[in-house]
C-alpha positions in Angstrom: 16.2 11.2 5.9 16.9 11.2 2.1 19.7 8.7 2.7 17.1 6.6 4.3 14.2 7.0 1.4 17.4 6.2 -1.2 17.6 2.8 0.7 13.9 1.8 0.0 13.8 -1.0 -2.6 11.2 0.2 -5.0 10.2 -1.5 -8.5 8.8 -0.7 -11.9 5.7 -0.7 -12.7 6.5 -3.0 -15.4 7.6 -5.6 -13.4 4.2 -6.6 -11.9 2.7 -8.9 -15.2 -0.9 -9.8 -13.9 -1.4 -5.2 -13.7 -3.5 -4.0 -16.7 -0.9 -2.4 -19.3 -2.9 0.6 -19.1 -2.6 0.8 -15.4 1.0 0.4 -15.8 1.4 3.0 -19.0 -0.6 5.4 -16.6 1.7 4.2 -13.4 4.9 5.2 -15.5 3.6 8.9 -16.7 2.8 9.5 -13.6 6.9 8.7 -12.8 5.8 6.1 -9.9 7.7 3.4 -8.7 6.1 0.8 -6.3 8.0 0.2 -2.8 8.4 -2.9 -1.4 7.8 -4.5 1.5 11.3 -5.1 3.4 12.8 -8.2 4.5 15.9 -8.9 7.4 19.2 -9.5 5.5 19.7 -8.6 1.9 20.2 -11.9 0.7 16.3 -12.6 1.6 14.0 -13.7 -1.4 11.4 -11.3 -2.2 7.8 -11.5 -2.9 6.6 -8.2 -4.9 4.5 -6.1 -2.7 1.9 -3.2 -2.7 -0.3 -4.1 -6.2 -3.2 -5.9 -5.1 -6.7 -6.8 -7.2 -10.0 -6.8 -5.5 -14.0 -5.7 -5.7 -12.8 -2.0 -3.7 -15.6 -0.5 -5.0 -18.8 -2.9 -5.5 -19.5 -6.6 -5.9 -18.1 -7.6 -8.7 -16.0 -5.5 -10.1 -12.4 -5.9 -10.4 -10.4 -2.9 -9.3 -6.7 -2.3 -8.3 -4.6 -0.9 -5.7 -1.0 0.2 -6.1 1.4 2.5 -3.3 3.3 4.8 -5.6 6.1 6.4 -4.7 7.0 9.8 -6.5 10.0 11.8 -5.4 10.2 9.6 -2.0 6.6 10.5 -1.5 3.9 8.1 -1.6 -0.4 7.2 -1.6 -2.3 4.3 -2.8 -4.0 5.3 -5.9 -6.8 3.1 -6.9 -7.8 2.2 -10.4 -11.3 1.6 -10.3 -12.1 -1.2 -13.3 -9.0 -1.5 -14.0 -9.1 1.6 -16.0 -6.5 4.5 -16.1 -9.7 6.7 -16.7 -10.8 6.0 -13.3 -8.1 6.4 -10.6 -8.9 7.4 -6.9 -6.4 8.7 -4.3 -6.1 7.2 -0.6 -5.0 10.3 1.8 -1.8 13.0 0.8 1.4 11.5 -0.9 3.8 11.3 2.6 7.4 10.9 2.8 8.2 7.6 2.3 10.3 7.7 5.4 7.5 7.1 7.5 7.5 3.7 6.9 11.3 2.4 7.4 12.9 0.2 10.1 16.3 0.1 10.8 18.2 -2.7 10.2 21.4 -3.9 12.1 24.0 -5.2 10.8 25.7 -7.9 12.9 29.5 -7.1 11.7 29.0 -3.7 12.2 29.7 -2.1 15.6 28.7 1.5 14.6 25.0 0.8 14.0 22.5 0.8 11.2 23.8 -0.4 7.9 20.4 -0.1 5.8 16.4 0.8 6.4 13.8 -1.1 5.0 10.0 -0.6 4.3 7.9 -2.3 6.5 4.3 -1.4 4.9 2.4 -3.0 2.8 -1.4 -3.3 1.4 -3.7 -6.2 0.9 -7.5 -6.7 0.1 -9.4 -6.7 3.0 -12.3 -9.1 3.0 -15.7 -8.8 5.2 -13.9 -11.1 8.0 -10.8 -7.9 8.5 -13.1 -5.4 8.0 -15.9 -6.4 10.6 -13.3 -7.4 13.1 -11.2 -5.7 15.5 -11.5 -1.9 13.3 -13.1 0.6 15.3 -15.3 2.8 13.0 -16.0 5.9 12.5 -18.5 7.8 14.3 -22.0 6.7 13.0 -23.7 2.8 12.4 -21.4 0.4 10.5 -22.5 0.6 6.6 -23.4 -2.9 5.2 -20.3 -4.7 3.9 -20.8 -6.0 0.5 -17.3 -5.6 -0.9 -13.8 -5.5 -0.1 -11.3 -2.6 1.4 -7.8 -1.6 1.4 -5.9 -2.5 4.3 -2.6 -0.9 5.3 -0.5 -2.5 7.5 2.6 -0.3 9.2 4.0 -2.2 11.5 1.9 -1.8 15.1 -0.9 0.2 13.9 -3.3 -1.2 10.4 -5.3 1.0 8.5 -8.7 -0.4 6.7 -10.0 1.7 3.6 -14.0 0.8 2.9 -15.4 2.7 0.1 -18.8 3.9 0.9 -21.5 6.3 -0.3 -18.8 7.9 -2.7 -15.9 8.3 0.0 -13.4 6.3 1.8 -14.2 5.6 5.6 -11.3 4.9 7.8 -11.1 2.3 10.1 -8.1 2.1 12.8 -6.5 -0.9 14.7 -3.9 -0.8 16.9 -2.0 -4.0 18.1 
């Protein structure tokens, strides 16, 4: 499994230009690196993946949301205002290996060559959230702001921030 996590294309912090320096000077004491989302063959452009803006908290307010990766471990930590002061952690740090395809190689007639990552986060708008997520026991809160969702592969994850917790809500496709 450590051979796989090795394989995971992960960035610096650094590289992402629109992220708040001190978002990124907190990102790098923290020693995280940000995986990215996976694509078939090598040779594949890449779009940087898992740093996203949006209002995660309240109307309004521009937050941010970043998967860091520590030791081949990783959670979406939140930055509430943009400010290192504030951060928020999604769930336990889990091996990163829980979210890696294999990929075949066509000249290779023993197998797998390489795994890749295949999850990612994005903002979730009103539309995401009040669609197909089944909620938690309880009456749907108002949605006045945006969530976190977490796509891995078959099953998405959506992250709503509510009464000073996070409430998740579960798809499967």
């Amino acid at each position: 499994m450590e051979e796989m996590s090795k394989q995971i294309v992960r960035v610096h912090p650094s590289v992402f230009k629109k992220l708040p320096k001190t978002v990124v000077e907190e990102l790098v004491q923290r020693e995280c690196t940000i995986p990215q989302l996976g694509e078939i063959g090598r040779k594949a452009p890449r779009k940087l993946s898992n740093v996203i803006s949006g209002e995660f908290q309240k109307p309004g307010q521009v937050d941010w949301a970043v998967v860091c990766s520590i030791d081949g471990k990783s959670a979406i930590l939140v930055f509430w205002k943009g400010s290192a002061e504030e951060v928020d952690t999604i769930g336990k740090f889990s091996p990163d290996t829980n979210s890696i395809y294999p990929v075949l190689a066509r000249d290779n007639k023993t197998g797998y060559r390489y795994y890749d990552s295949y999850s990612y986060i994005l903002p979730a708008d009103k539309e995401d959230i009040e669609s197909d997520f089944n909620w938690p026991e309880g009456p749907q809160p108002p949605i006045d702001h945006q969530g976190i969702e977490k796509d891995i592969g078959k099953v998405s994850k959506i992250f709503y921030w509510y009464e000073g917790k996070w409430l998740t809500l579960h798809i499967e496709f």
